[in-house]
C-alpha positions in Angstrom: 118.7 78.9 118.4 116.2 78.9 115.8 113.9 81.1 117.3 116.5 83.7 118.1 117.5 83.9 114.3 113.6 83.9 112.9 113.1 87.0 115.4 116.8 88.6 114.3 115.4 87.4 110.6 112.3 89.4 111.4 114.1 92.6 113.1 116.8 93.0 110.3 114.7 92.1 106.8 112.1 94.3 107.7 112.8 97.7 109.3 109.8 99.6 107.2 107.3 97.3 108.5 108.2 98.2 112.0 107.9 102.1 111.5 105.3 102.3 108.6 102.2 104.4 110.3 98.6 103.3 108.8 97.7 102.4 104.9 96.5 106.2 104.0 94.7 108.1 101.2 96.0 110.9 100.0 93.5 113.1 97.9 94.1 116.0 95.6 91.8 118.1 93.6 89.1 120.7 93.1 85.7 121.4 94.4 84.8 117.7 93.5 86.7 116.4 96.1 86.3 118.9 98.9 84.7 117.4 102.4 82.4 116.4 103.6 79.9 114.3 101.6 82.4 113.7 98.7 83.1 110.9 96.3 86.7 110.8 98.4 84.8 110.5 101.7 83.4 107.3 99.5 85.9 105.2 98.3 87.6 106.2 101.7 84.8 104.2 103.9 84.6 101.8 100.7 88.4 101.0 101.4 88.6 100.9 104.8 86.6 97.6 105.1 89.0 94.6 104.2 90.0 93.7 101.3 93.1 95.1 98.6 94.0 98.6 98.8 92.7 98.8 102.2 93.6 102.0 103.6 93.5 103.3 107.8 93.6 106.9 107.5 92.7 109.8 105.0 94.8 113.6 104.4 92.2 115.3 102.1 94.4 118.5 100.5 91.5 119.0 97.9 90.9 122.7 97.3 87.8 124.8 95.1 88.6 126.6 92.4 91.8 124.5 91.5 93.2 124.2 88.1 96.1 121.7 86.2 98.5 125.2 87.1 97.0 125.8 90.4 97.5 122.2 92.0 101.0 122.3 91.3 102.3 125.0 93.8 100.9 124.7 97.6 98.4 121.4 97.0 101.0 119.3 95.5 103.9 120.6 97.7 101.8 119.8 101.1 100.9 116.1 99.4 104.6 115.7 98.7 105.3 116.3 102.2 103.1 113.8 103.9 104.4 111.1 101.6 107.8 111.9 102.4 107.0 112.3 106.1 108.6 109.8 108.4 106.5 106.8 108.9 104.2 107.5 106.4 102.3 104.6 104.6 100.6 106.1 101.8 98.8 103.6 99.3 96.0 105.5 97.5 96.9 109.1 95.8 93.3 110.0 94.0 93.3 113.2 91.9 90.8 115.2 89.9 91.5 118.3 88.1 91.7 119.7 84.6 87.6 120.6 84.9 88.2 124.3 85.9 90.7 125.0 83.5 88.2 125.4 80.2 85.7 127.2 82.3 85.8 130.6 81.0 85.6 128.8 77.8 82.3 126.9 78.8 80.7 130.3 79.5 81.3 131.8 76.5 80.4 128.9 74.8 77.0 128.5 76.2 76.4 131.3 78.7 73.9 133.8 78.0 73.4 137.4 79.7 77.5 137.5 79.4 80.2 139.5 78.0 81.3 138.2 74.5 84.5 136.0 74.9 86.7 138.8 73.9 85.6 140.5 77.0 86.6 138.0 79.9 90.0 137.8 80.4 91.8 134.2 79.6 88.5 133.3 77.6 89.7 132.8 74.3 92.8 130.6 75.6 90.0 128.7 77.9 88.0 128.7 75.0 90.8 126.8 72.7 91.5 124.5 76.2 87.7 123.6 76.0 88.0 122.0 72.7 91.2 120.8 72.4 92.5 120.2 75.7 95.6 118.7 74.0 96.8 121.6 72.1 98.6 124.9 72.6 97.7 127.1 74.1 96.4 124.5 76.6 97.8 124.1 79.7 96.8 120.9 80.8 98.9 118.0 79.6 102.2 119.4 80.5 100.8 120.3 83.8 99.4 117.3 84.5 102.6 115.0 83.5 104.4 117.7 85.8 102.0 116.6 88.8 102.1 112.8 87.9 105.8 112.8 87.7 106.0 114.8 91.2 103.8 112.1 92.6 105.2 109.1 91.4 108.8 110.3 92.6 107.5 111.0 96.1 105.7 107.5 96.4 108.8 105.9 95.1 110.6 105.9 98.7 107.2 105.0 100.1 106.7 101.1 101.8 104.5 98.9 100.0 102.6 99.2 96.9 101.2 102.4 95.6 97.9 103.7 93.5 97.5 107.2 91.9 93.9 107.5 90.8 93.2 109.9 88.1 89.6 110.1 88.1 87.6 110.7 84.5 85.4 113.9 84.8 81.7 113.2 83.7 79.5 115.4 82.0 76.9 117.0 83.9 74.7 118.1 81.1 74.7 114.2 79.8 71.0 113.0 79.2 69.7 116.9 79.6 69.4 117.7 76.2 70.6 121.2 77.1 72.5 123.3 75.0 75.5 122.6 77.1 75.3 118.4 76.6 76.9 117.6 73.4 79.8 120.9 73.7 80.8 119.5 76.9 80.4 115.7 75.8 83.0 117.2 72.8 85.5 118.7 75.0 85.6 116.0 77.8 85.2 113.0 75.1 86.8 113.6 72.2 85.5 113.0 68.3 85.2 109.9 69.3 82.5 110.2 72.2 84.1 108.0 74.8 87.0 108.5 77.6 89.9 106.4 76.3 93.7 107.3 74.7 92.8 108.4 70.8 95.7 109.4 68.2 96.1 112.5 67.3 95.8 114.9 70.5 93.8 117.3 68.2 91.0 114.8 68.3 91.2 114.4 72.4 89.1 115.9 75.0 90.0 116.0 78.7 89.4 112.6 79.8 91.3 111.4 76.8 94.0 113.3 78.0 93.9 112.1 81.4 93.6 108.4 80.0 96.7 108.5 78.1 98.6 110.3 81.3 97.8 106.7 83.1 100.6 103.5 83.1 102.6 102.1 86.0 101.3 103.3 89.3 98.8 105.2 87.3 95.1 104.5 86.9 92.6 106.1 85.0 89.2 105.9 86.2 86.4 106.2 83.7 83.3 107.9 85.0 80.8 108.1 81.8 79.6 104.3 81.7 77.9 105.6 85.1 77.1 108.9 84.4 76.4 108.5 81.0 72.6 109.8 80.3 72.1 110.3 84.2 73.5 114.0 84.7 70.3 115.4 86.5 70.1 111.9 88.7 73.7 112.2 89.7 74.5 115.8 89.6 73.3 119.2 90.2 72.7 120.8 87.4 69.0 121.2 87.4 69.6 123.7 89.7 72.6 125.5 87.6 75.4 123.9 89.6 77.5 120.9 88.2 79.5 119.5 91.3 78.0 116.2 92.4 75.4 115.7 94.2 75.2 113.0 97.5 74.3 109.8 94.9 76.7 111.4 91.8 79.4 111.3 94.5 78.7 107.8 95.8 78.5 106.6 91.6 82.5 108.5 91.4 83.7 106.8 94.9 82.1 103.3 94.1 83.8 103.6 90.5 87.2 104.5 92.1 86.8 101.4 94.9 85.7 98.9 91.9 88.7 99.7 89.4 91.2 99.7 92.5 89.8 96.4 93.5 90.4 94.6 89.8 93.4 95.7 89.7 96.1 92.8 89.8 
């Protein structure tokens, strides 16, 4: 009698454990996080070994070229539906974006051989997003609470315990002492110089702005302690291209696997 009622026990208390497919990653963002080689490839063969936040399976929807207003319409909408999907066990969500969106600003900023800023379409509104990524005419924080709150709605009929990763965007130029260095270091860092949630927005950069997105099933990931002075190690930008390069992208994915680890 008491086994039958520990196996009805087991049948009854626990449907979603039954149907539940394998502990999955889910990764959004831009050019960053496109396969193969990335830092989601990473922390993906970081987490499938055992230990917490151990995941089985990996749905990379990362896409070049992707902005805060970008991600929101097919990139978000095809994440939505694998969360939602029947039997779908998604634990990790890891997104970075928001680098693309002060671009045009960067080059005017810094370029040479280009069009003044009045020139390039969307430059002076990139150029404002650069500096103050908090502020109108800036795009980015509504946009980004808009794809957090997506996210977190989606993952709350989800089994188990979930993680969305917001991952800290490094500067490139950091340690150069190109022009570029300290105007990105600005615009990613704040007045302040280092990735955290400062008061008032019109002293935040990006990564401040991504750090005080983060709370509940949110995590930001702060990439400058290891990228901090190391931009032509871990990058390449000595060659005019800022994307990681094989040991920037392991630094990011380690980062990502360490912070998911201590969390309680």
């Amino acid at each position: 009698m008491v086994t039958v009622m520990l196996l009805y026990a087991a049948l009854v208390v626990s449907p979603s454990a039954a149907t539940a497919g394998p502990p999955t990653l889910v990764a959004l963002g831009d050019s960053l996080a496109m396969p193969t080689g990335s830092y989601v490839d990473v922390a993906y063969e970081q987490l499938r070994r055992p230990g917490r936040w151990r995941v089985r399976k990996l749905v990379n929807v990362a896409r070049p070229g992707e902005t805060t207003r970008t991600i929101l319409r097919d990139q978000l909408r095809f994440a939505v539906r694998v969360i939602r999907r029947r039997g779908t066990n998604v634990r990790v969500v890891t997104v970075d974006i928001g680098a693309n969106d002060g671009r045009p600003g960067l080059r005017c900023l810094v370029g040479t051989g280009i069009p003044p800023c009045a020139e390039i379409p969307g430059a002076e509104t990139a150029r404002a997003c650069l500096l103050a990524p908090a502020l109108r005419p800036c795009e980015i924080r509504p946009n980004l609470l808009r794809l957090l709150r997506t996210l977190k709605r989606a993952l709350a009929g989800d089994p188990g315990r979930e993680m969305v990763v917001l991952l800290g965007i490094p500067n490139p130029w950091s340690g150069t002492g190109q022009p570029p260095e300290p105007i990105v270091e600005r615009a990613l860092y704040g007045k302040d110089g280092r990735a955290a949630c400062t008061r008032p927005a019109s002293q935040q950069g990006l990564d401040d702005l991504l750090a005080c997105a983060a709370g509940g099933p949110v995590r930001f990931v702060d990439t400058q302690p290891a990228f901090a002075g190391r931009g032509q190690e871990l990058t390449n930008v000595a060659f005019g291209d800022p994307h990681f390069n094989a040991a920037g992208a392991r630094a990011a994915g380690l980062t990502i696997v360490h912070e998911l680890r201590s969390t309680k």
